[in-house]
N, C-alpha and C positions, 0 to 999 in steps of 0.2 A: 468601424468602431462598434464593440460588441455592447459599452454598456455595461458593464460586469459589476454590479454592485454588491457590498457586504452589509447588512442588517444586523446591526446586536442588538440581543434584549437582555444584557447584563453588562456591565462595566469590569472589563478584565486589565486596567491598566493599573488594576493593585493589587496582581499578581508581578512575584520577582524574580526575573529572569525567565518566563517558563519555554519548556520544549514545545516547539508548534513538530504535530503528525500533519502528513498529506496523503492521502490512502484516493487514490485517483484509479479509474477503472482504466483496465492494461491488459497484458499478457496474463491469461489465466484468472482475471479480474483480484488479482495480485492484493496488489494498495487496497481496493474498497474493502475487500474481506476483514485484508489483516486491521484497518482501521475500524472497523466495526466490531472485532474482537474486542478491541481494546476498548472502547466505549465501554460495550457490556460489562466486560471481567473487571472495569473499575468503577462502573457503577458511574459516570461520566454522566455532568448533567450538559441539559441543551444549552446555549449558549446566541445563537443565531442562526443564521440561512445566508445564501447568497443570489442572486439573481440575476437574469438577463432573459432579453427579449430573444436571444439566441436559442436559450436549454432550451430540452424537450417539455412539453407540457407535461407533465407528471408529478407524480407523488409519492413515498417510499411510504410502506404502512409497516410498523414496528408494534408489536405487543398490541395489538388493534387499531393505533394509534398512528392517523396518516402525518406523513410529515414532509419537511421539504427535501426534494431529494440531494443536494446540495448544502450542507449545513456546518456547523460547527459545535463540537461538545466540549467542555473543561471540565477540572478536576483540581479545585485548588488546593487540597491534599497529597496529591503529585507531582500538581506543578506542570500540568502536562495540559496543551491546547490540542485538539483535533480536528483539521477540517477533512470532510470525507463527501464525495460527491456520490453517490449510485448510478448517475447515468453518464454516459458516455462525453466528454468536452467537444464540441463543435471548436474545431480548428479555427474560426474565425473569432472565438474568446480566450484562445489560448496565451494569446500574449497579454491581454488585458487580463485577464483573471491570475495569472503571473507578478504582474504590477500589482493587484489588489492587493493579493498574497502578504507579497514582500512589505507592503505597504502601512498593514495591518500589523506585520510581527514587529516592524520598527516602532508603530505606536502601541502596543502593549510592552512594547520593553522586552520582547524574545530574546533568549540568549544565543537560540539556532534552530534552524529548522530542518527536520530529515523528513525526508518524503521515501515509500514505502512499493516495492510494486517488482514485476514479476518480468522476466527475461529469459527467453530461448535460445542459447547457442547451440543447443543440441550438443553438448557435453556432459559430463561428471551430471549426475543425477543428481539432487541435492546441493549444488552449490552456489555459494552466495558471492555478491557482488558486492564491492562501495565504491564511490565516487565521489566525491568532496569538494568544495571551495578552498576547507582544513586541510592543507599536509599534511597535520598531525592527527588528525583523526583517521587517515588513512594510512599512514605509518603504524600506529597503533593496532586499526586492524588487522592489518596484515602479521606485525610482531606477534598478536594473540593467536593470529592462526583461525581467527571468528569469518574473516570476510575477502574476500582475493580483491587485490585493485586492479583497474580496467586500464589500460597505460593508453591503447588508441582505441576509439570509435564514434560512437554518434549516440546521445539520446536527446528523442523530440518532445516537444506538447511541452505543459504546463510546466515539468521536471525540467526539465531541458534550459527553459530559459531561466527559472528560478539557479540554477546551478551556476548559469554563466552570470547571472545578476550576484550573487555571491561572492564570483572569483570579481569582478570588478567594482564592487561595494568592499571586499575584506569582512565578510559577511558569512560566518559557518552555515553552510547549506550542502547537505548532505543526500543520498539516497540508499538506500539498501534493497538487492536487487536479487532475490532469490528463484532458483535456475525453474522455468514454469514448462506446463503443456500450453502448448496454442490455439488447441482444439476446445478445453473445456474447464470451466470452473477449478480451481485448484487450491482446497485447502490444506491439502500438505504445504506447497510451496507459504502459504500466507503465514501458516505456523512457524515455519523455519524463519521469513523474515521477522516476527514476532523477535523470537528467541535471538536470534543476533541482538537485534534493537535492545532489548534486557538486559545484554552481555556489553553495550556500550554504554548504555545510559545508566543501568545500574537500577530500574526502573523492573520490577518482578512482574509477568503478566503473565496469566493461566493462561495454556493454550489448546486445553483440555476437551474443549467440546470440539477445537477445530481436528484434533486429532483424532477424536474419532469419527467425525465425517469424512478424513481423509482414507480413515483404515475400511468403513463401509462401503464409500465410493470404488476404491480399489478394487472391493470383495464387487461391485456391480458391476466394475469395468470386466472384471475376468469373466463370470458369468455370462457377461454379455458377447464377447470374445469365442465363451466356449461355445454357444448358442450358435453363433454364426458361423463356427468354422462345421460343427453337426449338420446344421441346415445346408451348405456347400456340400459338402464332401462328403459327408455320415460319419458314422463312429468311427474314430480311429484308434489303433492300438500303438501308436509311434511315440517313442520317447522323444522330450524334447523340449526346448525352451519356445514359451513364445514370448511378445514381447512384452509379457506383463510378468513372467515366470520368475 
């Protein structure tokens, strides 16, 4: 038993119907980024923390301002909740902080919750995932052509069981799963899942600053790339793709 508790220091049960985000750290650190965009780009005030004797002792410092790294933001001009963790879930809170989760959006009166985060099948560059409790919301993605549906596989941790807690509540619980590196930070991917999110919810978010640390990271990764194939081999005069090309 992990003990997973939620701490408010606002009273959100007069907001109606709203969207709960889950931006949980993953492939590419996915979910935390993209939900951290959204904070910022909407100006998202705090809202609570979450806790357990589990998480890592630490603190996320924003705008100089340390915080809990575990927390929750709202926007009752949106209509939108977000819980967003920074540090990585201890498997042993997984299921309990799942429970809190769902727990919470039933007593604010959530309409649904989509949780947010990054996936490697080593395919299509670029490409986006959903996964639903909703038929219809995957139906739909699929008909706009925004999201491809997953027909067989597996997701774990905290998504995982909030999804199947949704198909057996009848409970809209979503995810949106955009295609990541495994290796390292990725805010290209967190942008793209932004932008689908937008494309279902109807919900506008700038994804502006993420895109340009996608297009500077890029420009590092190549850099770094060229550096290292000079430093091997020396200059070379060979046409050709690599794999950043």
């Amino acid at each position: 038993m992990s003990n997973v508790e939620i701490h408010m220091k606002v009273n959100l049960k007069k907001m109606k119907g709203p969207t709960i985000i889950v931006g949980l750290p993953g492939t590419g650190l996915v979910g935390s980024v993209a939900a951290s965009q959204i904070v910022e780009a909407l100006h998202m005030d705090f809202g609570g923390y979450i806790s357990s004797p589990d998480f890592a002792p630490l603190a996320a410092i924003h705008d100089y301002k340390p915080m809990p790294a575990a927390r929750i933001h709202y926007s009752m001009k949106k209509n939108l909740i977000v819980i967003i963790s920074e540090m990585t879930i201890p498997v042993s809170s997984s299921s309990d902080l799942a429970d809190k989760i769902f727990d919470f959006s039933k007593n604010v009166g959530a309409s649904s919750i989509i949780s947010l985060g990054g996936i490697s099948l080593n395919e299509e560059k670029g490409e986006v995932y959903i996964v639903s409790s909703d038929e219809k919301i995957v139906r739909d993605a699929a008909k706009r052509k925004i999201a491809k549906p997953i027909k067989e596989g597996a997701t774990t941790g905290v998504t995982g069981i909030l999804l199947t807690k949704g198909t057996l509540e009848n409970f809209p619980i979503s995810t949106i799963l955009a295609e990541s590196s495994e290796e390292y930070l990725d805010p290209k991917a967190a942008a793209t899942v932004i932008r689908v999110f937008s494309k279902i919810t109807g919900v506008v978010i700038s994804t502006t600053r993420l895109d340009k640390e996608a297009s500077q990271f890029s420009e590092d990764i190549k850099e770094s790339v060229r550096k290292a194939k000079i430093s091997k081999k020396g200059p070379s005069t060979e046409e050709g793709g690599t794999m950043y090309g």
